[in-house]
N, C-alpha and C positions, 0 to 999 in steps of 0.2 A: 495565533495563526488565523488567516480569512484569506477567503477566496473570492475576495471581489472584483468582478473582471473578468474574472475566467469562464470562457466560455466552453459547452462541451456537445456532444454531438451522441444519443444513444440509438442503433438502430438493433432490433432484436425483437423474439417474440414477444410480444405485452401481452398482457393478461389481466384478469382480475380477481385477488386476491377475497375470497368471501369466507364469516367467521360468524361462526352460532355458538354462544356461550352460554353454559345452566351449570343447573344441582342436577349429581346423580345422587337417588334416594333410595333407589329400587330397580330391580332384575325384571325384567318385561317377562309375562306370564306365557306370550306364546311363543321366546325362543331365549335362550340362554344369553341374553344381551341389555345391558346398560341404558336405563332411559333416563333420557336426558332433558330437565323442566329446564324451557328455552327462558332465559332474565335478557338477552340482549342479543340481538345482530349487528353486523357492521361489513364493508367492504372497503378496501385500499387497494391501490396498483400494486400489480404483482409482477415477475419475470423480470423483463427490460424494463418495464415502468416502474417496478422496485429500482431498479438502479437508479433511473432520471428521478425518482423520489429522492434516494439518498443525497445524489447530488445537488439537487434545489433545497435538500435540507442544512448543507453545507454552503447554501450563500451563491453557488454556481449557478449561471444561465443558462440553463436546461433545456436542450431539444430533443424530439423522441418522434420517432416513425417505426412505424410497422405493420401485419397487417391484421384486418380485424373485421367483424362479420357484421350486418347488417340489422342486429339485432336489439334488444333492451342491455345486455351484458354489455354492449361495448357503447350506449349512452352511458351507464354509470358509469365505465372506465375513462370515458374523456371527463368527465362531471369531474370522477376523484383527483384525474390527472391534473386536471385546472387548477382545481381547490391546493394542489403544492406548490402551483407557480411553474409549472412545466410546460412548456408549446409543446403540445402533441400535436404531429400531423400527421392521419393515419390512411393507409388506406383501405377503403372498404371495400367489403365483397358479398356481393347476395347469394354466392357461392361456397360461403366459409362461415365457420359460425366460432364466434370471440369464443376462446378458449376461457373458463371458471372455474377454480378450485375454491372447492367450500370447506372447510376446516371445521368439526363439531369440536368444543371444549368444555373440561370441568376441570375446577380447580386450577385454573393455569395451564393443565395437559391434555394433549389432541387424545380424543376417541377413534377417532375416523377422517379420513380425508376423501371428498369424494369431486372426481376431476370429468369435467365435462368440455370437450376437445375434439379438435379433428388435425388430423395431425398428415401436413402435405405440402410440397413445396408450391411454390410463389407461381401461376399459368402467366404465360406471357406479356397476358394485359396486367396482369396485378406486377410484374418483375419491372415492366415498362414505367409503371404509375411509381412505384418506389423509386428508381434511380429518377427519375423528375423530381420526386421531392427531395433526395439526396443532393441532387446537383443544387439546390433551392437552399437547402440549408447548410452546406458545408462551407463556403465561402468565411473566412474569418474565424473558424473553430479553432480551439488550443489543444481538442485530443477530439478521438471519436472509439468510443467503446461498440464492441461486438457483441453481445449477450443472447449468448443461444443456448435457449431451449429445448432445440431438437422439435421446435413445433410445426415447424416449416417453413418458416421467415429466411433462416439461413442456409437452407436445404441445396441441394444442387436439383436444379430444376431436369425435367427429361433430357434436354439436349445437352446436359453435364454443363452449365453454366450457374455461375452461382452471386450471388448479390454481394457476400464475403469478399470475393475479387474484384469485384467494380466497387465498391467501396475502399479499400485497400488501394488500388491503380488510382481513382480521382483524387485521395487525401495522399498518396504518395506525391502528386503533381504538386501540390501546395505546399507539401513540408509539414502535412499535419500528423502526427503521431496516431496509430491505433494500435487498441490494447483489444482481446478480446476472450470471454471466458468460453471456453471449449464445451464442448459435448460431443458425443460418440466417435468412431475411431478415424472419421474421414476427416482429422488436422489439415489437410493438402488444403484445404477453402480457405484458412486461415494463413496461407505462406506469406509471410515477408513482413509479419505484424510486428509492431514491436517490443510487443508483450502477451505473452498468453497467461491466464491463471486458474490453471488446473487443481482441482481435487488429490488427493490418494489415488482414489478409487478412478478418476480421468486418467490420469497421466500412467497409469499401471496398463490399460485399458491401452493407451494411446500407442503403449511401449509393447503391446503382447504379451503384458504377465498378468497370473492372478492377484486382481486386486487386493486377498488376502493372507499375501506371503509378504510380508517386512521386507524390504530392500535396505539393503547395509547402505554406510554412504556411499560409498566408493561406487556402485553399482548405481546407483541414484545419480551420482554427478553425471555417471559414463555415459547411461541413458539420454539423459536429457541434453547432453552436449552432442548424443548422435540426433534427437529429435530438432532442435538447432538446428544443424548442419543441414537436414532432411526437407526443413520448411521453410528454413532461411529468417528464423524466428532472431527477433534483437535479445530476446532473454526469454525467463520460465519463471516465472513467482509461483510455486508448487505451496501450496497451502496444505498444514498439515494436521490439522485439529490441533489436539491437545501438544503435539507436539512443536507447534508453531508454524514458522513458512522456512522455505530456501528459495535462494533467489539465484539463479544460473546464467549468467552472462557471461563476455568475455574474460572476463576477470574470476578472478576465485571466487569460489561459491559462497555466498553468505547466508549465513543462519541468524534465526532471531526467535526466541523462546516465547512461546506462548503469554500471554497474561493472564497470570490464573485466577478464576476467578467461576463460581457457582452457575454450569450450561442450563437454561431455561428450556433454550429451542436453538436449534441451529437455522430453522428456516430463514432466507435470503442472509445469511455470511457473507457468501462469496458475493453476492452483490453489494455490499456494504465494501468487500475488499475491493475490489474493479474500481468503485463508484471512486474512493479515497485514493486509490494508488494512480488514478485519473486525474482527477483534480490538484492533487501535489505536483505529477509531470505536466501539468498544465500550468501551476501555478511553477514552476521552472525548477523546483526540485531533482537532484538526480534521485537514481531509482532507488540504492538502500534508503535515503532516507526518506522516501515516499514508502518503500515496504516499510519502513519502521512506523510508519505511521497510521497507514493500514493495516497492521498487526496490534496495534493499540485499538481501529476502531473495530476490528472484530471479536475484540475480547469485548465492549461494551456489547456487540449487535448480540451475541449467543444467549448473554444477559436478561434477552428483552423475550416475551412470549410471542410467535408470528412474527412473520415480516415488516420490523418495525426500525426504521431510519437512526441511523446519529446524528442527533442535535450537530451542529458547531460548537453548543457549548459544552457539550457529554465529552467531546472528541480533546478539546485543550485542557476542560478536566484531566482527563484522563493524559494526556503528556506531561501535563505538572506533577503528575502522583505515580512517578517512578516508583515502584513499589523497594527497591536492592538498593537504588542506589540516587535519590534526592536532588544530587547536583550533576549527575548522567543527563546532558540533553542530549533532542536531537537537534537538528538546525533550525529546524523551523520554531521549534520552542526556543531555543539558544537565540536565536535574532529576534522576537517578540522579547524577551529580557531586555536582549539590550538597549533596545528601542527603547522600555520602558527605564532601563538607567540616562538613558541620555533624554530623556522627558526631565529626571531630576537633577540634571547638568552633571550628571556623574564620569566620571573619566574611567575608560576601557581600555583593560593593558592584557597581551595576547604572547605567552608562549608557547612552544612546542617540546612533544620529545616522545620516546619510546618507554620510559620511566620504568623497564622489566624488574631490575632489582632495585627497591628504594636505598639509596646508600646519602652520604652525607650532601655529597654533590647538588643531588638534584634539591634536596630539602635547603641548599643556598643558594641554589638557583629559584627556586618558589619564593624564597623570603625577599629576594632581591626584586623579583617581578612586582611579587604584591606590594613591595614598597613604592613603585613607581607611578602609582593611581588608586581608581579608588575600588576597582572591582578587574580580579584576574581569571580572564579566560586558559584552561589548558589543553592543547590540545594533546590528544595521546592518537600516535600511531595504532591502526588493529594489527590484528595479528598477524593478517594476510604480509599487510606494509609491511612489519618486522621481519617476515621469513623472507621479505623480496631482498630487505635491507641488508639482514642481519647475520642470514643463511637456516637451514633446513633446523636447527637444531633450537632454534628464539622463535616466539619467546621463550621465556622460563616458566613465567606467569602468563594465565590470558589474559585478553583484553576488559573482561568483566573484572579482574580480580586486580589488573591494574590499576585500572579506574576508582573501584573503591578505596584502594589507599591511596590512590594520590588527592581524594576528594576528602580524604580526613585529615590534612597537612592544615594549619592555620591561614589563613590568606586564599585559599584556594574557591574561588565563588562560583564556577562552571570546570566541568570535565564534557569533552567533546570529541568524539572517535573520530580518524579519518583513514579511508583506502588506499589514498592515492600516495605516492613514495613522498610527496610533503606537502606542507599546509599551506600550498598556495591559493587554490580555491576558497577554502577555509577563510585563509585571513581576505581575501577582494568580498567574502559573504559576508564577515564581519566590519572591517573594514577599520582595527583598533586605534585605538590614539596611540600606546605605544605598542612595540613589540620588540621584545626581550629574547636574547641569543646569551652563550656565553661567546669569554673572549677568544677563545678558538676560532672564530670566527672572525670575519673584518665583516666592514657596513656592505661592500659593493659583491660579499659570498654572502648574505641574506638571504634565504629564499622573502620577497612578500617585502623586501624593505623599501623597494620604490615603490610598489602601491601605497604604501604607510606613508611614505611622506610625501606621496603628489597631493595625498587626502588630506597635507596640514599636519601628519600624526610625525613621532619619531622615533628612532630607533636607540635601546640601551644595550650594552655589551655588559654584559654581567662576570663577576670575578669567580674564577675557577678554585676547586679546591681540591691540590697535587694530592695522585693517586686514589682516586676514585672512579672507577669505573664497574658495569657490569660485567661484560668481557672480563676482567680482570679478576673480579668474586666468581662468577663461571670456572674458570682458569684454576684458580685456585681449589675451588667446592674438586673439581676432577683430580685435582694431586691429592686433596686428602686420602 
């Protein structure tokens, strides 16, 4: 995967991330507290300039505004901003003074954090100075992320105006997408985004509950389908620590499990998640597989101690090294394959199916695909697909457990989930040499068969094997 091209837009509090690191050896004699022999300092962007970090770490062309105080804190912050390749355009204030968070460590874990800030919405002349640079830079962006702090960048200034909706209105006129991470309960700033991605502890907050009372799902979907309705949000990527993220859009809600993997620090996740689920919808990704992919690079960032970016190369690491399931892509790893099979002139053959119970059929429907070339794509219906297709009662099996057997059949060199009722999308992403149906089917009831062969590819009807179906072991399994 790479994101070259894409351009992105970050407007949000920035800040500057600062870290004192030592040995603790000894208990300070005049008060019951931890002293700390300083071995190193250091400072990185922090807040929104964490994200425009992430993403210029990711290969994107990075711009970043916000505002920031007239002092030595916010020279270093442009200094470290520069140093990642980020156009920061900030505005200053002799009024305001650049927000610092100093971070003491030993051993890898915080002591103390200690936050020096003023925390106030944007006066007229500084709300003025931002949409100027807004207007300046948004021209030609592919997303524009929201990243609020709650420091005062995104605030709704006295006269209830707020820099959230003029941002929003101007990239609305363009057709440019904005995502934006939430903070405190006044969501209305952020109406019409096309992505919000809240916390637990936000989105409980946002909804009027205690942050620490577990919401069932049912209660969780209902929620967030009224917070929708309420702000006119395109979806809700709800991030859920250890338990992973959901993703609430029009469509059925989709879950995606954690990556498990030993938490260091959580500091800047969520900006790691924004920054990637930004860059993918920019890079033209629909949205599960951009959360799938941002749910990958937030299991690396937790990893990391502080606010510390993913590589490009940590990030496709980490999509190669499906931990369950090996030949489970997602697209964007699934198209970087194939890219790299048709580098060794290798032929790409592509079917489809729901695969619930494996019975004879489908294992001579594989054997026939993968006879047909040199490497076979499968695509598997999810679950959601199956209950649209199949009715309330399918699948049998999920779609993880699908996947894993159909990716232990011989011949079988990619498994690939899809949402939508068939693999139309799918195959114009891939774009196979062949694509394989059985004969139940004629050439001109193909989904995907005239895209195949405008591209030169063709199409096989594969031979069926009487009386096999899942319906039909279902059917059966009930008379028992």
């Amino acid at each position: 995967m790479n994101f070259e091209g894409v351009r992105i837009l970050v407007v949000g509090d920035v800040m500057l991330d600062r870290y004192v690191s030592g040995q603790v050896r000894r208990i300070s004699p005049e008060a019951p507290v931890p002293v700390v022999s300083v071995d190193k300092t250091w400072s990185v962007p922090g807040g929104a300039a964490n994200v425009a970090r992430n993403l210029a770490r990711l290969g994107v062309e990075t711009s970043l505004t916000g505002l920031v105080g007239e002092d030595e804190t916010a020279r270093d912050l442009e200094q470290a901003v520069e140093r990642e390749g980020v156009c920061g355009v900030f505005v200053a204030s002799p009024d305001r003074r650049t927000t610092r968070k100093t971070r003491i460590l030993s051993q890898g874990q915080q002591l103390l954090r200690q936050d020096e800030e003023e925390i106030r919405p944007p006066s007229p002349e500084e709300m003025d100075a931002l949409r100027q640079k807004i207007a300046a830079l948004l021209p030609g962006q592919d997303a524009v992320i929201l990243s609020d702090y709650d420091k005062g960048t995104l605030r709704r200034s006295v006269d209830g105006t707020s820099l959230c909706g003029h941002v929003l209105r101007e990239a609305g006129h363009l057709g440019i997408p904005v995502l934006a991470d939430p903070k405190g309960a006044d969501w209305e700033r952020y109406a019409g985004a096309q992505c919000v991605t809240p916390n637990s502890a936000e989105f409980a907050a946002a909804c009027g509950r205690d942050p620490h009372v577990l919401l069932v799902s049912g209660e969780r979907e209902s929620l967030a389908a009224q917070l929708r309705a309420r702000h006119r949000f395109g979806r809700i990527l709800l991030t859920r620590g250890a338990r992973g993220m959901a993703l609430f859009g029009e469509d059925t809600p989709w879950y995606c499990r954690a990556t498990a993997r030993e938490v260091a620090d959580v500091s800047g996740a969520g900006d790691t998640v924004i920054a990637v689920l930004a860059a993918c919808v920019g890079r033209g990704l629909d949205w599960n597989d951009s959360a799938r992919v941002a749910n990958a690079a937030a299991g690396i960032a937790v990893g990391k101690v502080g606010t510390a970016p993913v590589s490009l190369e940590e990030l496709n690491q980490a999509l190669r090294q499906d931990t369950d399931n090996p030949k489970l892509f997602s697209l964007p790893e699934l198209l970087d394959k194939v890219e790299d099979w048709r580098r060794k002139n290798e032929s790409v053959v592509f079917t489809n199916g729901c695969f619930d119970l494996l019975h004879p059929g489908h294992v001579a429907l594989v054997r026939q695909s993968a006879a047909q070339g040199d490497h076979l794509i499968v695509g598997l219906n999810s679950d959601a697909s199956v209950k649209r297709l199949k009715g309330p009662s399918r699948p049998v099996q999920n779609e993880y457990s699908r996947a894993l057997v159909l990716a232990a059949l011989n011949g079988v060199d990619a498994v690939i989930l899809f949402d939508e009722d068939t693999p139309l999308n799918l195959i114009r992403a891939v774009l196979p040499d062949v694509l394989v149906k059985g004969r139940d089917y004629t050439l001109d009831t193909v989904v995907g068969a005239d895209v195949v062969q405008a591209n030169g590819g063709r199409v096989h009807l594969a031979d069926l094997v009487d009386g096999c179906s899942t319906t039909g072991i279902v059917r059966k399994i009930g008379q028992a």
